[in-house]
N, C-alpha and C positions, 0 to 999 in steps of 0.2 A: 609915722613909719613910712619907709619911701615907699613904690611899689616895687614891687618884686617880678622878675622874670624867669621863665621855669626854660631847661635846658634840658637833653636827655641824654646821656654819655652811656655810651655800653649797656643801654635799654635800660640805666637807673635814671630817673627825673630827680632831678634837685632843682629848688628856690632860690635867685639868686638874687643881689640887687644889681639894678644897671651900671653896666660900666667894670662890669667881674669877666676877666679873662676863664677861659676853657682849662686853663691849668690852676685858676683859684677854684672852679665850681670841681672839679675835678678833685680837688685836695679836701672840700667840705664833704664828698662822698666816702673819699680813702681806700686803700686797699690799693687792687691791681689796676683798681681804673685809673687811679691818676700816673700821667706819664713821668718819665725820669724826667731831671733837671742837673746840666754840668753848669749851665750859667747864669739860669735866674735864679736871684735870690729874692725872697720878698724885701728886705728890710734894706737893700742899696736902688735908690731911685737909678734907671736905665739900664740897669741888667737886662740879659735874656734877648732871646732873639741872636745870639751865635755859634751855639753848640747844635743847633736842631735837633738834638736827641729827643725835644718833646711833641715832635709832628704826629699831628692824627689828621683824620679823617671827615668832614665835614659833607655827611652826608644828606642836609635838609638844610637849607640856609637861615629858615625863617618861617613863622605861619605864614606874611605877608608875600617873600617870594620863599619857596620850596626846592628852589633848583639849588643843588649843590655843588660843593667850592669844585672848580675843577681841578686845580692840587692841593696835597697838603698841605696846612699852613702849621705855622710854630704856635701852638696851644697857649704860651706864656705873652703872647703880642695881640692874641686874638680873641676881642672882646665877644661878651655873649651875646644873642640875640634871644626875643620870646619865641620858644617854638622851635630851637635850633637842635638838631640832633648830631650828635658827634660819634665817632666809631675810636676806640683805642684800641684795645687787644682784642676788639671783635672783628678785627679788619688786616688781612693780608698783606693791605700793601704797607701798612702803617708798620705792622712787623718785620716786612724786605727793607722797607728803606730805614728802619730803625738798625737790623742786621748791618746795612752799609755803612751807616754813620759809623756804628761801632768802629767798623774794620779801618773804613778811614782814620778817627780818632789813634788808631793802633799803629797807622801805619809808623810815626816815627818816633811814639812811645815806647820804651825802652822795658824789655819786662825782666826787671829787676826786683819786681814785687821780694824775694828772698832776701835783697840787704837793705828793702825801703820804709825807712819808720811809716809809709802812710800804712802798710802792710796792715789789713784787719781792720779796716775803717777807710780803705777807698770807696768815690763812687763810681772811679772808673772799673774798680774789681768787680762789684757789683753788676755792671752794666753788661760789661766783656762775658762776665759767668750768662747772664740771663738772655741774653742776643746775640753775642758773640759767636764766631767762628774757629772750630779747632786749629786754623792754619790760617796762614796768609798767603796773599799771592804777588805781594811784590819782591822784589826781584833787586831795587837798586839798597845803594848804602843809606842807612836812616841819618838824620839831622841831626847835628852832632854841635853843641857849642863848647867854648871853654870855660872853665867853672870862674867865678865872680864873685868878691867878697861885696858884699852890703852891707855889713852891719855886725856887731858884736851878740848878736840874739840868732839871727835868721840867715837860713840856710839854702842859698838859690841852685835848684837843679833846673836849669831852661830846657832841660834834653828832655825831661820829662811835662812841660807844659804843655795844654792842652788848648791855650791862648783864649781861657771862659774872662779874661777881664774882672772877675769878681776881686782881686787885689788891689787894683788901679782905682776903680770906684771905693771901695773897703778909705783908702789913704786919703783919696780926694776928698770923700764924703765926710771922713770920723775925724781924720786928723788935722785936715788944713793944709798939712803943710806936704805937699806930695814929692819925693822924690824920685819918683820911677812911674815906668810908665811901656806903652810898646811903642819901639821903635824899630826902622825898618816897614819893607813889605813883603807881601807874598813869603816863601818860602824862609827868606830872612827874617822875619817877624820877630821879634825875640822880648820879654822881657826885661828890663836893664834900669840903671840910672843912668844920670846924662854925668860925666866926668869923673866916673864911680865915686861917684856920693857913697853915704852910706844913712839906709833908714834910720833915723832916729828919732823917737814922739812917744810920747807917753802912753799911745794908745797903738800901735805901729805892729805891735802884737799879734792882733785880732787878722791880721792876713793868712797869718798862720789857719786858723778856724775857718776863713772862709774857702782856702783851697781845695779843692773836688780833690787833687790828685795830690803824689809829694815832692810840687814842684818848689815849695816852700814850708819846711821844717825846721821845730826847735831843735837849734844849738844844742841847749841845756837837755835836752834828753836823748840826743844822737846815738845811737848803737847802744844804750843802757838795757833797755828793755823791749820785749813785745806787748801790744795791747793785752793781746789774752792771757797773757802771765798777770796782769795787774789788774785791781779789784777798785773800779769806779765811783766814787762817793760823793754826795755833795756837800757842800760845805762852805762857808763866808767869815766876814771879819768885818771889823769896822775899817772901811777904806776912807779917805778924805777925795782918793782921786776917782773911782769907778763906784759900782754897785758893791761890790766883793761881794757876789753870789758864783762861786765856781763849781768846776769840777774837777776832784784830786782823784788822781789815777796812783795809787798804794799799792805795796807790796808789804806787807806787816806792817810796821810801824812809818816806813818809809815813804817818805812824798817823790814821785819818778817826775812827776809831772802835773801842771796847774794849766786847765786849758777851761774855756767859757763852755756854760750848758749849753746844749743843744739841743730842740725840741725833736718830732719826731720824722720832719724832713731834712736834717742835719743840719740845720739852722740854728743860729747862734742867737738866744734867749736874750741874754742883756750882755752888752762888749765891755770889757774889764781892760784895767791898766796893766804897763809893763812892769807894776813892782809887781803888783798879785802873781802875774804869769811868771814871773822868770826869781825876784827873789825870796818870795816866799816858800822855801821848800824843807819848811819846818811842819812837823802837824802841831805842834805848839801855837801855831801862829795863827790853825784858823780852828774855827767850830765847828766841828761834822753833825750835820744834819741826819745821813744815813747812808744806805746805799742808793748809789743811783738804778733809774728803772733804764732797763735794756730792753733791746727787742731781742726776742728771744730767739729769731733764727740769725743773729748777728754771731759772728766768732769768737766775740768779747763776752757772749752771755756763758761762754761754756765754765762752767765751776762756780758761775756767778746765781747763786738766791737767795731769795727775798721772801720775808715771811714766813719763816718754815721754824721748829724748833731749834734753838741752840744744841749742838752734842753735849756737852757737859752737862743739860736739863733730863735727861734719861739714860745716858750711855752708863754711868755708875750702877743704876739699878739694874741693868743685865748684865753687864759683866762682872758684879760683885765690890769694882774699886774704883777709884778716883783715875783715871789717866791725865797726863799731864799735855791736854790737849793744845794748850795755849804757851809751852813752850816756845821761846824762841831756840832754835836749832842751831845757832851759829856760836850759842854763848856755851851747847854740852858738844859740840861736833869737832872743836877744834880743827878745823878745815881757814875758815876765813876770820880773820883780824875780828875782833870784837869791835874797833875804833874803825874801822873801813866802812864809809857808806855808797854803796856802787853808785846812787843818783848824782853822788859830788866830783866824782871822775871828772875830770877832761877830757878822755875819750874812753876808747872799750878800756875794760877788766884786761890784764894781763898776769901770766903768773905770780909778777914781782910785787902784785897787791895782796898775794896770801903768803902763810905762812908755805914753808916748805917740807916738806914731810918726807 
């Protein structure tokens, strides 16, 4: 076993081995001590280091020298030392300048959050809610691009990018074959392909997963549904091209959406193909495991549990009779087409998909 070097974060000590950044021994502890993250991801080599949302405090540099960093540094770049003591949410400035970053990040993100599938599973929502500021104080017009087809899956909003790079790496890394990339500087910076290409790769998918914000969304679920309308599950198949370990976001019988697991720093577990993600949206097709685990202060846990009794295992014995809990509604309501699946739409539900009454 190697040796080990102990770190102290928010007065917890954890063991680490050498060469573990402040934002890994940080993650081994969990909770509030570990800082947010818009651009490292562990699983894309050269992430991290451009969002600085995860700047702490380095208050002890070392047993060997004891003088401390005199700025912040980005926790995800900076390797641990023995003896080194770190402040995150026990430190003022680490919380001012984390308040800034925020506001910056906002400045010419567009709060759309009410028509944006990332809606209920951003981390910019997250971030904005926890350090954020009720108001802004800029003043000029925000950055504004024109919208840009890439691809018959994927959906580019560059008005809403936050320029974390985890896409560019995600393509270079997984698929080989990259066709986008950032181009421009400064202010112009923008996501794009070069002669609008358009993404295409078996694996090309997974950009979608790795985006913090919803500067890239699936097509195939566009305006269909909300997260917290739908009931998370896991489930696989025999693939020949990826793992087929996913996760199906359902609404009764209905597949909305096929997206990769994600553990519990929003990180994508094992990267799946674009047949799994995009044509498998039969529950025929794959084997449900169960329901997936949520964290419970998420938006997505609300209506959603795990472990508890089934209603039909006791509800007969108090009310005296059988209810017909497990109905589907659309087959006695006569309101919407029996034959209508809203996930197969091309776009929103409009009247002329239901009957007329």
């Amino acid at each position: 076993m190697s040796e080990q070097i102990k770190v102290t974060i928010d007065n917890i000590t954890v063991a680490v081995a050498p060469g573990t950044t402040i934002l890994q021994a940080a993650r081994q502890i969990g909770g509030e001590v570990t800082p947010p993250a818009m651009c490292y991801y562990s699983k894309l080599e050269g992430s991290g280091g451009k969002c600085r949302t995860c700047l702490v405090e380095v208050s002890k540099g070392s047993e060997k020298d004891p003088r401390p960093m005199p700025k912040l540094v980005a926790s995800c770049r900076t390797p641990v030392s023995d003896g080194m003591e770190v402040k995150n949410i026990t430190s003022p400035k680490v919380l001012d300048a984390r308040a800034g970053i925020v506001e910056m990040l906002l400045i010419n993100h567009p709060l759309d959050c009410p028509v944006c599938d990332q809606a209920g599973e951003c981390h910019l929502q997250d971030l904005s809610y926890e350090h954020g500021a009720s108001g802004t104080r800029y003043e000029f017009d925000r950055r504004t691009f024109e919208k840009e087809d890439i691809g018959p899956y994927i959906q580019l909003h560059m008005n809403r990018c936050i320029l974390c790079y985890r896409c560019v790496y995600t393509a270079d890394q997984l698929t080989g074959k990259r066709e986008h990339g950032v181009l421009d500087r400064g202010d112009h910076a923008a996501i794009s392909t070069c002669i609008g290409k358009a993404l295409d790769n078996d694996f090309i998918g997974n950009v979608i997963d790795v985006c913090p914000v919803g500067a890239l969304t699936d097509k195939t679920f566009r305006f269909k549904n909300r997260v917290w309308f739908t009931k998370p599950v896991d489930a696989h198949r025999d693939c020949p091209t990826c793992s087929g370990k996913t996760r199906l976001w359902m609404r009764g019988d209905e597949v909305y959406r096929v997206t990769a697991r994600k553990d519990k720093w929003g990180e994508v577990e094992e990267w799946i193909c674009n047949t799994c993600r995009f044509d498998k949206k039969q529950a025929s097709d794959w084997t449900i495991e169960g329901p997936s685990k949520i964290d419970r202060h998420s938006v997505i846990a609300q209506g959603h549990y795990e472990g508890v009794l089934k209603p039909q295992n006791f509800l007969p014995e108090v009310i005296g009779r059988n209810p017909k809990l497990l109905m589907n509604i659309h087959d006695v309501s006569g309101v919407n087409k029996n034959d209508i699946e809203l996930s197969k739409l091309n776009g929103p539900a409009h009247s002329s998909d239901f009957d007329k009454k």
